[in-house]
C-alpha positions as CSV (number, residue, x, y, z in Angstrom):
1,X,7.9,6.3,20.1
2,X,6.8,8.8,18.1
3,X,6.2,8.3,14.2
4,X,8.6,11.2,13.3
5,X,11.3,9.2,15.5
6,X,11.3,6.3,13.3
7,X,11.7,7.8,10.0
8,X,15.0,9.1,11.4
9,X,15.8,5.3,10.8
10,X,15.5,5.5,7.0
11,X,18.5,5.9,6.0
12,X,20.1,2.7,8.4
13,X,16.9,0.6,6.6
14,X,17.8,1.9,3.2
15,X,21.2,0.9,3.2
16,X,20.7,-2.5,5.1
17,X,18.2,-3.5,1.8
18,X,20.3,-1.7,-0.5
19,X,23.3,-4.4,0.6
20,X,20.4,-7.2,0.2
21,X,19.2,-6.2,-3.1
22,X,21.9,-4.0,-4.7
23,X,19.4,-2.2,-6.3
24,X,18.6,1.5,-5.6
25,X,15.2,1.6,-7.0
26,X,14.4,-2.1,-4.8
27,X,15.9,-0.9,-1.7
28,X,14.0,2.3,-1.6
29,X,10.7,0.1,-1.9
30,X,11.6,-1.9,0.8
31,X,13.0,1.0,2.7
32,X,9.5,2.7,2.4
33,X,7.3,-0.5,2.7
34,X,9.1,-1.0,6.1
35,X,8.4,2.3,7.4
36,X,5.1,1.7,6.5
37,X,4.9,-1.0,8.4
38,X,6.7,-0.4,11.4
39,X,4.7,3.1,11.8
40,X,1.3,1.1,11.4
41,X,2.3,-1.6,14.1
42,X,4.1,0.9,16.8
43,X,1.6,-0.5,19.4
44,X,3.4,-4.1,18.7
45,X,6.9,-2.3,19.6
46,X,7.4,-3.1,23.4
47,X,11.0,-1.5,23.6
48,X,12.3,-4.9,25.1
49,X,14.3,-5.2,21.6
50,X,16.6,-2.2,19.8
51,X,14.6,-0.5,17.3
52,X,17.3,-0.8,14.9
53,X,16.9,-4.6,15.6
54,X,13.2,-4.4,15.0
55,X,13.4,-2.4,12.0
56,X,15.7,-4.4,10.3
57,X,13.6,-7.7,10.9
58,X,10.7,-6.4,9.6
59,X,13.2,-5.1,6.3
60,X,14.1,-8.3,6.3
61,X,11.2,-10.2,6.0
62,X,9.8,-8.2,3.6
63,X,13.0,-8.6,1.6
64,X,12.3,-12.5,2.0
65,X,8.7,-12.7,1.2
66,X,9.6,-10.4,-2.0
67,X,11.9,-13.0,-3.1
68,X,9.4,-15.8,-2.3
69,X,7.3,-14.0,-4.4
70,X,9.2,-13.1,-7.2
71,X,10.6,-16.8,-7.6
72,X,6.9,-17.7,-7.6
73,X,6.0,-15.8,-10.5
74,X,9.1,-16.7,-12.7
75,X,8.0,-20.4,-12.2
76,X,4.0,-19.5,-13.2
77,X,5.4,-17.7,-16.0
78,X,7.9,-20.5,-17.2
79,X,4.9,-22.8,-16.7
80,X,2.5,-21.3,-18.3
81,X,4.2,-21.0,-21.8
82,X,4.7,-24.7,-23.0
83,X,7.9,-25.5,-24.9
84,X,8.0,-26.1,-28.7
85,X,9.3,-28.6,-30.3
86,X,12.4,-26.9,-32.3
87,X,12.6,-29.9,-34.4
88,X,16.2,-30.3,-33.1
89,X,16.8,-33.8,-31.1
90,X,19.7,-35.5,-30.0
């Protein structure tokens, strides 16, 4: 499979993260990153699965590490600044 036949297949990725993320800005980046990906690992594509199918698990996983990642930095960031005492108590 050529590199020009996958991009054909942006449009399918871009809405699949776009209905994960409902974001259009978030769903391009994954849209793109997975192109990215799927165009630098070809050679790993053995045609024994749909492309689509392919595609969409690498979109996916990228959508789940993203998320793994993002959770991680909210809870570095809400443990880094320590909570004041606002004098109220109950």
């Amino acid at each position: 499979m050529e590199d020009e036949e996958l991009v054909a297949y942006y449009h399918d990725i871009y809405v699949y993260a776009y209905s994960l993320l409902k974001s259009p800005h978030e769903a391009e980046d994954i849209a793109q990153e997975t192109m990215l990906k799927a165009i630098s690992n070809i050679s790993s594509f053995d045609g024994r699965k749909d492309i689509h199918a392919w595609l969409f698990t690498i979109a996916r996983n990228i959508f789940y590490n993203k998320k793994r990642k993002d959770k991680r930095i909210i809870l570095e960031d809400f443990s880094a600044s320590p909570i004041q005492d606002s004098g109220i108590h109950f």
